[in-house]
C-alpha positions in Angstrom: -44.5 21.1 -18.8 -43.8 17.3 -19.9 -40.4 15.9 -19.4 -39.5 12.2 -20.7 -36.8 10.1 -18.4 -35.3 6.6 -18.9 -36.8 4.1 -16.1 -36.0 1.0 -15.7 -39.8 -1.2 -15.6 -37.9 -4.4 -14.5 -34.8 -6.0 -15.5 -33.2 -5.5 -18.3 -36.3 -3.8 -19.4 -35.7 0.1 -20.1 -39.1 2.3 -21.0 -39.3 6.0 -21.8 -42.2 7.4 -19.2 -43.4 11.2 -18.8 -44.1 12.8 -16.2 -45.8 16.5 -15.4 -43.0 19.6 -14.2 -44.9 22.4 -12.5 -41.6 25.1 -12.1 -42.7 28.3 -10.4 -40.1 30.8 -10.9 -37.7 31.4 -7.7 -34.7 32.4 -6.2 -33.4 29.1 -5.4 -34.3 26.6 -8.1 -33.8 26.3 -11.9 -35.4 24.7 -14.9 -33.1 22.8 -16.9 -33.6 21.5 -20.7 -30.6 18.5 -21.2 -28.8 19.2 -24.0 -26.6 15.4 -23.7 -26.9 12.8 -20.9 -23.8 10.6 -20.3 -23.9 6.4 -19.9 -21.7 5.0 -17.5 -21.1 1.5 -18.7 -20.1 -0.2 -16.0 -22.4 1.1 -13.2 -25.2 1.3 -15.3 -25.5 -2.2 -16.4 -24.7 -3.7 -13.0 -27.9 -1.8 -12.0 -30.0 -3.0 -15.3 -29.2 -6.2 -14.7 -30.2 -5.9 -11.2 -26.8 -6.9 -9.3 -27.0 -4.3 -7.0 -26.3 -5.7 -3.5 -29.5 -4.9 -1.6 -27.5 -4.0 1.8 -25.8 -1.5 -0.8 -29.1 0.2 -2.1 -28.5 3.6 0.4 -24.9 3.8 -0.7 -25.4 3.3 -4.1 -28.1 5.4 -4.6 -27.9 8.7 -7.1 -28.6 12.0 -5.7 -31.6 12.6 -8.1 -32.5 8.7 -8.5 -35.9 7.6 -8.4 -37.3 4.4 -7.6 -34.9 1.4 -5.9 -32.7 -1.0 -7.4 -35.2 -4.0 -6.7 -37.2 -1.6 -9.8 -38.4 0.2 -11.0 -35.8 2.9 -11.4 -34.8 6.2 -12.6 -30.9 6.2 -12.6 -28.1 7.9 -14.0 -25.6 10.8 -12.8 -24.4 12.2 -15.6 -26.0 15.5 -17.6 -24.7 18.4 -19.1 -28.0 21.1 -19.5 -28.9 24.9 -20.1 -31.2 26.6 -18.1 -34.4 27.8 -19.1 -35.9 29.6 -16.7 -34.8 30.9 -13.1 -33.2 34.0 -11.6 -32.5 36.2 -15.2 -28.5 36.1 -14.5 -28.0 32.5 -14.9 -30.9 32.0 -17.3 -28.8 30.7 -20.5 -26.3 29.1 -18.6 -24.5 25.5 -18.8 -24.3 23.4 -16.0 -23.0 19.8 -15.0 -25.5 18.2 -12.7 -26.1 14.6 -11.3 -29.3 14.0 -12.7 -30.3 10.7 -14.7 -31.2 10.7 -18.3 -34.4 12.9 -18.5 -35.3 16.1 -21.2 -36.1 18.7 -18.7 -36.2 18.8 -15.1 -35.9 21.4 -12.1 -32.9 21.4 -9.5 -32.0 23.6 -6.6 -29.1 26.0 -7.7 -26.9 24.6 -4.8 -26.8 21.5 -6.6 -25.4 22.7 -9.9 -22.2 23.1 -11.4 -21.7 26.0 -14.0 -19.3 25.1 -17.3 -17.9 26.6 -20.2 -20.2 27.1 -23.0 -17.9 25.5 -25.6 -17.8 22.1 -26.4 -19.9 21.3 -23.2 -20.1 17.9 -24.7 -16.7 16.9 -23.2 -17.8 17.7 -19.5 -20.2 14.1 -19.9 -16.7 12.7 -18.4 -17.5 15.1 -15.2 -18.6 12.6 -12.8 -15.9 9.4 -14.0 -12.8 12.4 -13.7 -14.3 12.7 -10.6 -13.9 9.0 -9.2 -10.1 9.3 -11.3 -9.5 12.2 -8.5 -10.5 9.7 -6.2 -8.5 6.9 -7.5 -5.3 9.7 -7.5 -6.1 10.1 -4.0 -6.2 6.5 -2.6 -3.0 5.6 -4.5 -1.1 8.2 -2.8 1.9 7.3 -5.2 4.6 9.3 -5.6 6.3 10.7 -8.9 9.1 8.1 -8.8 6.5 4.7 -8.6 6.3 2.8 -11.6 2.3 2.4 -11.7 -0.2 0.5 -13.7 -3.5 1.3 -14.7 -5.2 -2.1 -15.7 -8.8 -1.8 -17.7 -9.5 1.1 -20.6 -13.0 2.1 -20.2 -14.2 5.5 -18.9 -12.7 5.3 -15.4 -9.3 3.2 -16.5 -8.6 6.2 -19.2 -9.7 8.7 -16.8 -7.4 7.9 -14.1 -4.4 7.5 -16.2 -4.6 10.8 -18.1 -5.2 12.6 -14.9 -2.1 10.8 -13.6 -0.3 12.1 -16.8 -1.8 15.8 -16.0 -0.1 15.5 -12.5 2.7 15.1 -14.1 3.7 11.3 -13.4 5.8 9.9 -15.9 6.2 6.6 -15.0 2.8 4.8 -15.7 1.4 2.2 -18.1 -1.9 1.0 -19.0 -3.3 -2.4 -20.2 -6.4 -3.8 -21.4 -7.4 -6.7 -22.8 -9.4 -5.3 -26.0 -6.0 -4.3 -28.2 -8.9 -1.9 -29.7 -8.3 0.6 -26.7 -4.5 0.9 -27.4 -5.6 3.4 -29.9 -7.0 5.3 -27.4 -4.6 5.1 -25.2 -2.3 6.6 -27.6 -4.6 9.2 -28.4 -4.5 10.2 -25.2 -0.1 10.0 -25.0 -0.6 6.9 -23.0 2.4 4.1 -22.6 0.4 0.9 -23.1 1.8 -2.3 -22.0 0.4 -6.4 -22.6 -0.5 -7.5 -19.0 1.4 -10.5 -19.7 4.8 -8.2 -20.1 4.0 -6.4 -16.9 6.7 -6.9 -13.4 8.2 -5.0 -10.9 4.9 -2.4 -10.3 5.0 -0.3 -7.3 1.3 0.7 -7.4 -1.5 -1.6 -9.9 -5.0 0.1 -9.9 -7.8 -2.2 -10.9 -10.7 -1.4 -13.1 -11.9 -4.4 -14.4 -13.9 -5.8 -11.8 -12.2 -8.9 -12.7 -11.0 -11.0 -9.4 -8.1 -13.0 -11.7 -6.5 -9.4 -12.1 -6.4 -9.2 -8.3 -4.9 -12.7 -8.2 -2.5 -11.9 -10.9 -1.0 -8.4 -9.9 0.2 -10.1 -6.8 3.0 -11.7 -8.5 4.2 -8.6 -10.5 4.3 -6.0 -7.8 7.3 -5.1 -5.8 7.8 -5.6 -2.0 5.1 -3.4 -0.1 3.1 -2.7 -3.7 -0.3 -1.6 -3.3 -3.0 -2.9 -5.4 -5.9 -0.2 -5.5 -9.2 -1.5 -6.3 -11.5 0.9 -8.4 -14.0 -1.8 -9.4 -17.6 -2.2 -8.3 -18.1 -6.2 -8.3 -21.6 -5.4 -7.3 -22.8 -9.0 -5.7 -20.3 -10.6 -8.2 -18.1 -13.0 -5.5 -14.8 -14.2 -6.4 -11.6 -16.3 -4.9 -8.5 -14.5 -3.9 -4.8 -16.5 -3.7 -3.8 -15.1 -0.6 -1.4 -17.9 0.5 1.7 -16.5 -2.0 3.2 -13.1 -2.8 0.1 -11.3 -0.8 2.1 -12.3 2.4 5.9 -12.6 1.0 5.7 -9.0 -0.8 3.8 -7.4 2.2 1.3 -5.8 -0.2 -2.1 -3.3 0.1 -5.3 -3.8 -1.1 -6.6 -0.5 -1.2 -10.3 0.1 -1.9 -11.2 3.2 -3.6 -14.9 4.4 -4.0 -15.9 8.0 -5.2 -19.0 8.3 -2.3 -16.5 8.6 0.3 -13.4 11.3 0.0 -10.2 9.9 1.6 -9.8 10.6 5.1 -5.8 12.1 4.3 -7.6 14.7 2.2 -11.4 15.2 3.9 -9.2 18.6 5.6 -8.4 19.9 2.5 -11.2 19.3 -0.1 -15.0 18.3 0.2 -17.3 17.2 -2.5 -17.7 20.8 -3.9 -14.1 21.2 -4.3 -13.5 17.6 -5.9 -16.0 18.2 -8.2 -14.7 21.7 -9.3 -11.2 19.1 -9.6 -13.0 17.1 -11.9 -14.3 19.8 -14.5 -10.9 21.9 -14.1 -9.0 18.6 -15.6 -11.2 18.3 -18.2 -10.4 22.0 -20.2 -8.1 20.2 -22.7 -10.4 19.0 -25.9 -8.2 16.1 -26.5 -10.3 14.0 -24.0 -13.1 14.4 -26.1 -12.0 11.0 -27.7 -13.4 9.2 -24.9 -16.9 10.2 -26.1 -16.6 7.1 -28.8 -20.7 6.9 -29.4 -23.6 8.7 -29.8 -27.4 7.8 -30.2 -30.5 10.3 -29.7 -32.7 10.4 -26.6 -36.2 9.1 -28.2 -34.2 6.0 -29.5 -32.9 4.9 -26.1 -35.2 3.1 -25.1 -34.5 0.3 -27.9 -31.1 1.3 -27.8 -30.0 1.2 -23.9 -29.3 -2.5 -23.4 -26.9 -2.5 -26.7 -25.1 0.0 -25.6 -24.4 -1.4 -22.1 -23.5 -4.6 -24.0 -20.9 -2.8 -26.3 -17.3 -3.3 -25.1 -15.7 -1.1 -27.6 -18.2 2.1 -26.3 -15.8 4.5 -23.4 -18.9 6.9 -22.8 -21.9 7.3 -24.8 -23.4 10.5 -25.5 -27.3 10.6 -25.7 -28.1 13.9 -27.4 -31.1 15.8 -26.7 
């Protein structure tokens, strides 16, 4: 069987390429047709346009990537598929895997994740709920803190609704685009200008912008914590740490999905996060996050826009 996948030739140079599947039918594998692939804007174009840190290759690395990051590469974790063929009770079956975007491929059944079969489309968010678990984690606030959530893209909107789901009631969101704020009040979100924003207990960065790190400093409370959900990739950038960093006694907290906190490694595991991350999604009113959609055999010349397109959350390439 032929199955087409997105590589990346070069920089900034996507290319559909086939290649040959030879699945023999087993107890421990499963052949999988895609139904969508999900983009994920912000990792995704930081490895397009090659700015992938090359002492960061190993960590960064998908668990079905092909290739490297110096190119060319295969890369992408997010896909919602049925099975085609395997072991005759989970033939027909939707799963959530980590594989890039690709029309069929084969995938040991440990590695999948089975999901309702209505409106699968929604469970494209899978893998960015999962790093807003993450986020929830390192922020350990509690239900009293006045937080902020500052950037509206996948992960920003993401982290605050889960936030909302655990019930916290005292959280705000800002973005620069004013377009998001619709979104946000899709999603029953109190949006705030960052300019109006003071007296934070807890500011979680999404931006990977280093003047909201310098600029948070001076409207958090003594001992606020600044949680840092960007990737800067090799971006480098200047931090004021002369000022309210040392006055206020504040945290800069890094949080990155590849590693579970250590306060919860006794409790959950990557399995159980990930089980999290689908279980959050079962209301359909997150589907608004799924703002654009384009077909497979058009990505190609499509890809680079779409990276390039601030108002997209997470775009859903049908199969």
């Amino acid at each position: 069987m032929k199955s087409q996948s997105l590589w990346l030739v070069k920089k900034n140079k996507p290319k559909i390429l086939l290649s040959e599947i030879e699945y023999k039918k087993n107890n421990k594998s499963v052949l999988v047709k895609t139904l969508y692939s999900g983009i994920s804007k912000g990792t995704e174009k930081l490895v397009t346009n090659g700015k992938v840190h090359r002492n960061q290759f190993s960590v960064m690395r998908c668990p079905f990537q092909e290739g490297d990051f110096n190119f060319p590469i295969k890369y992408g974790y997010i896909n919602v598929g049925q099975i085609i063929d395997g072991p005759a009770s989970i033939v027909g079956k939707v799963i959530f895997t980590l594989t890039p975007h690709q029309t069929f491929y084969e995938i040991s059944i440990k590695n999948i994740n089975f999901i309702k079969n209505s409106n699968v489309k929604k469970y494209l968010l899978t893998a960015n709920m999962e790093t807003a678990v993450n986020i929830f984690w390192d922020t350990q606030a509690n239900k009293k803190d006045k937080i902020l959530i500052v950037g509206l893209g996948s992960v920003g909107l993401l982290t605050a609704y889960y936030f909302r789901l655990k019930g916290y009631k005292n959280l705000y969101v800002t973005d620069l685009n004013l377009q998001k704020k619709k979104i946000a009040k899709k999603l029953k979100l109190n949006f705030i200008e960052f300019k109006n924003v003071d007296n934070f207990d807890s500011i979680i960065n999404t931006t990977s912008s280093y003047n909201v790190l310098n600029d948070s400093f001076a409207k958090l409370n003594l001992d606020g914590k600044f949680i840092e959900a960007s990737w800067y990739g090799n971006k480098i950038g200047k931090l004021n740490l002369g000022n309210e960093f040392h006055s206020k006694r504040l945290k800069i907290i890094s949080s990155q999905v590849s590693n579970i906190p250590v306060h919860m490694k006794k409790k959950h595991n990557y399995k159980s996060r990930l089980k999290i991350a689908i279980d959050a999604l079962s209301n359909d009113e997150i589907m608004t996050l799924i703002n654009s959609n384009s077909k497979f055999k058009n990505l190609e010349n499509d890809y680079i826009s779409i990276l390039n397109n601030k108002n997209i959350i997470i775009h859903a390439v049908n199969y």
